[in-house]
C-alpha positions, 0 to 999 in steps of 0.5 A: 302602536309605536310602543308595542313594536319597539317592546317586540323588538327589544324583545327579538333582540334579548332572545337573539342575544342570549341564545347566541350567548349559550351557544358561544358557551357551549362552543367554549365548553367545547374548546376547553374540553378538547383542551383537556382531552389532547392533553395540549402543552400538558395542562391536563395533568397539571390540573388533576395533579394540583390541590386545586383541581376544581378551582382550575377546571371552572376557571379554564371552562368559565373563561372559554366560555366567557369568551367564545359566548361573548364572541358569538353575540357580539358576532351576531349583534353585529350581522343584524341588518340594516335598513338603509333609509329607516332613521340611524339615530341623527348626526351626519357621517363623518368624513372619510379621509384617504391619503394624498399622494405626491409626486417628488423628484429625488435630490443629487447627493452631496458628495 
């Protein structure tokens, strides 16, 4: 019983994953698009002017998308809930250390 329900959300989690992947890409095809389209700091014509056209374009949508696709899973990775009083995998927390203030008197200068 146990086995099957961790299989389901294993599998919850993949579809989660690369759903969230593929719309971080298109979010990304998006951005380099627009990028393209208001010609920003001139890149448009330096990639239709250059011999390497193609090699520019799929590295300038490949790395947005690489990157806003890696963004938003992680994004939502991270917004999964969490149940509280379910086990977190061992170990204590570790201690929050804050700041100790003192109060110090200034010195006289010398001279």
């Amino acid at each position: 019983m146990r086995q099957n329900r961790n299989s389901r959300i294993q599998s919850r989690l993949v579809r989660l994953m690369i759903s969230n992947w593929m719309l971080g890409w298109a979010v990304g095809f998006a951005c380099a698009a627009l990028v393209l389209a208001s010609n920003m700091a001139g890149i448009r014509d330096l990639m239709l002017r250059s011999d390497l056209e193609l090699q520019g374009l799929a590295l300038l949508f490949g790395g947005f998308g690489m990157f806003f696709g890696g963004v938003v899973c992680a994004t939502a990775v991270m917004l999964l809930p969490v149940d509280e009083e379910s086990d977190r995998g061992g170990g204590t927390p570790a201690p929050v250390l804050l700041p100790a203030y003192v109060m110090a008197r200034a010195r006289a200068s010398r001279g």
